[in-house]
C-alpha positions, 0 to 999 in steps of 0.5 A, a space after each residue: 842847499 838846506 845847510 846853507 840856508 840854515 846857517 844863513 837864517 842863524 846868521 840873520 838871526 844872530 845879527 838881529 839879536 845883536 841889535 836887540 841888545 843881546 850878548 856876543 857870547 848869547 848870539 854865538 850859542 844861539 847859533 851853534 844851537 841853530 847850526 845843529 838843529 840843521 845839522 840834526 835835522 838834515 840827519 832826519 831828512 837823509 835818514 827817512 830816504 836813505 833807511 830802511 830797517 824793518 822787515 815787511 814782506 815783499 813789495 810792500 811800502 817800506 818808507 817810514 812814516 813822519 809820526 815813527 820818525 818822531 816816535 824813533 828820534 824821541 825814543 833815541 833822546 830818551 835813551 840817551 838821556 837815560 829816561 827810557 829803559 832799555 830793552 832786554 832782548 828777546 831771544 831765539 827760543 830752542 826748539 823743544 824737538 831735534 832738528 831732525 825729529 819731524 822727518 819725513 815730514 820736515 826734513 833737517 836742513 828745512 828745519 834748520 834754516 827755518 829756525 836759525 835764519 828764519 826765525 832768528 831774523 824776526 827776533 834781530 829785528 824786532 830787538 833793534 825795533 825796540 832799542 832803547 825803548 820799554 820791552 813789552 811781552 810778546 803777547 802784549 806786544 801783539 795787542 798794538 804790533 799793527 797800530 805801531 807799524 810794520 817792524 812790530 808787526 812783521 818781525 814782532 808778529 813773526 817772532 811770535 808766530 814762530 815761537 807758537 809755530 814750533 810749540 805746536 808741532 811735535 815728532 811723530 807719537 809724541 804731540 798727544 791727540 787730537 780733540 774728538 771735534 777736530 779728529 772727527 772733521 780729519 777722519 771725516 
């Protein structure tokens, strides 16, 4: 196995130093250091086949990258280490209508669970997307959501589509006119 193999390179490792002139007690760290770089990096490796925690559409590759491996794992030292801030959660906006004020063409259930489960998932996600990194703006965030990988741009884009989503439709006499262009081309 990887572990078993690890321990014996420490092992041969630690019995070369010994003959180099090193300390027991040198050998010794350097071998409980080498025993959790196995150790860590077994975590690695088990962690990259066994998890998935970002949120993508249906049939689509869900397996992480090597580089958002690394950039995971540096962001998680970091956090500990106190260097990165942590992240402010984003939060599930209200929605600035009642559940039920888009009926008929919406109905309450439908509006419910959109914005309760739905929506609310994307938020969740992308909150432990960012966990113990810096937290940008949504709007800033979307500048780099496809470039960085699927849990920004799936649940950091569908938290922002959704917050525009619910903006952008209103209860009926109340959402304002249309522009002239755009009434035109609708009565066409």
């Amino acid at each position: 196995s990887r572990l078993a193999q690890g321990a014996w390179i420490a092992h041969r490792s630690g019995a070369a130093q010994l003959a180099r002139g090193a300390t027991p007690q040198q050998v010794s760290k350097m071998a409980r250091r080498a025993r959790g770089l196995v150790v860590l990096g077994t975590a690695a490796f088990v962690a990259s086949r066994c998890l998935d925690e970002s949120f993508v559409a249906p049939g689509a590759s869900t397996a992480a990258s090597r580089r958002d491996m690394f950039a995971g794992g540096v962001g998680a030292l970091l956090g500990v280490a106190g260097v990165v801030e942590q992240a402010d959660a984003y939060d599930l906006m209200p929605l600035p209508y009642a559940y039920d004020a888009l009926e008929p063409s919406i109905d309450k259930a439908t509006m419910e669970f959109h914005h309760d489960k739905h929506h609310n998932t994307y938020v969740t996600n992308i909150n432990k997307a960012l966990e113990g990194k810096t937290q940008p703006s949504l709007l800033e965030l979307q500048k780099t959501a496809i470039q960085s990988g699927p849990a920004y741009r799936n649940s950091g884009g569908g938290t922002y589509n959704h917050n525009f989503f619910w903006q952008e439709m209103a209860p009926t006499g109340t959402g304002g006119a249309p522009s002239s262009k755009l009434e035109a081309a609708i009565n066409g």
